[in-house]
Every structure is written in structure tokens, then in C-alpha cells.
N, C-alpha and C positions, 0 to 999 in steps of 0.2 A: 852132211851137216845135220842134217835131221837126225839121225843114231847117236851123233856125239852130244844132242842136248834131249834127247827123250832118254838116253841110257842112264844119266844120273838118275833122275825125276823117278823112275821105272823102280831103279835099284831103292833109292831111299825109300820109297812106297812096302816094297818088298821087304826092306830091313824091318822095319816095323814089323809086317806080320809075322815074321821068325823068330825077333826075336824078342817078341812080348807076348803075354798071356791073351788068348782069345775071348772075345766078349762073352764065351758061353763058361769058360772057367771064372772070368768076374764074376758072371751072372751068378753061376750057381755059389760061388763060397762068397759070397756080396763082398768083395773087393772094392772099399769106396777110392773115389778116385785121384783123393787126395795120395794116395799110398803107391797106385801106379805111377801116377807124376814123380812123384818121389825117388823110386824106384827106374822109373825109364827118363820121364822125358826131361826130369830137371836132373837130373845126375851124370855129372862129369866123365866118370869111370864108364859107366854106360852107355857117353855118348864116345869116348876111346876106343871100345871092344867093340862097338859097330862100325864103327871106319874100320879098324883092325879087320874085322872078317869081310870087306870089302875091298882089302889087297890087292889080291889075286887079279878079282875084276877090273880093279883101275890100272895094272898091269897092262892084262889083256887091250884095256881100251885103250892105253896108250900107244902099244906096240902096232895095234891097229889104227895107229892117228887119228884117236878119236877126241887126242886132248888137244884142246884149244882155249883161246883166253875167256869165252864166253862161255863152254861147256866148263873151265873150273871152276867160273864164278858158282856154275850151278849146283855141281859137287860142293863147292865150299857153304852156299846158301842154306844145302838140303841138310849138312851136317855130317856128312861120309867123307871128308875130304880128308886124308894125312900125305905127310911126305913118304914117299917110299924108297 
């Protein structure tokens, strides 16, 4: 029970740092933050290709019986959640 609801939490932590630029490329070409938001966190298509490459894993965690009505809420909460 405990894998089926730290494993979203973990994953969407981890989608973020892959697949966004690190605070030291901000830093250095001063990316303000209006332009990330823009880019990652408010953007539709960005938040589709992050579930998209989170597939596989929600496969895996399925096949492992890791999905349940409580870990999808959490998937679905953190923003990684598609039908597969």
C-alpha cells in the first residue's frame, strides 16, 4: 500500500527534474519565471508529454497491483495520470 501511493508522489517529483531546465541553466541565462511557468507548469501540451513518458511506469505499476482508487486519485492530483 505504501509503493502504490509514494510511487506517484516520487514519479511526479522526478518528472519535474527531467523534464525541466535546472535552477543553474535559469540561473545562469536569467530565465525569469514567468517564461518557465509558461513553458512547463501552465502549458497543456507539457503537462500531456509528461504523463506520456510516464506510460510505461504506470503500466509496470499496474501490472504490479499498485493501482488503486486512492493511489489514482494521487496520479491524477500530481498531473501524470492518462488512460493507457
Amino acid at each position: 500500500m505504501v509503493l502504490s501511493v509514494a510511487a506517484p508522489s516520487i514519479l511526479a517529483q522526478m518528472a519535474v527534474l527531467m523534464m525541466q531546465p535546472p535552477r543553474e541553466i535559469k540561473r545562469t541565462y536569467n530565465i525569469p519565471p514567468e517564461v518557465i511557468a509558461e513553458a512547463y507548469t501552465e502549458n497543456p501540451q507539457h503537462k500531456l508529454e509528461t504523463a506520456e513518458s510516464l506510460r510505461k511506469v504506470r503500466q509496470l505499476c499496474r501490472q504490479l497491483g499498485l493501482m488503486n482508487p486512492v493511489s489514482k486519485r494521487i496520479w491524477m492530483k500530481a498531473g501524470i495520470w492518462a488512460e493507457d
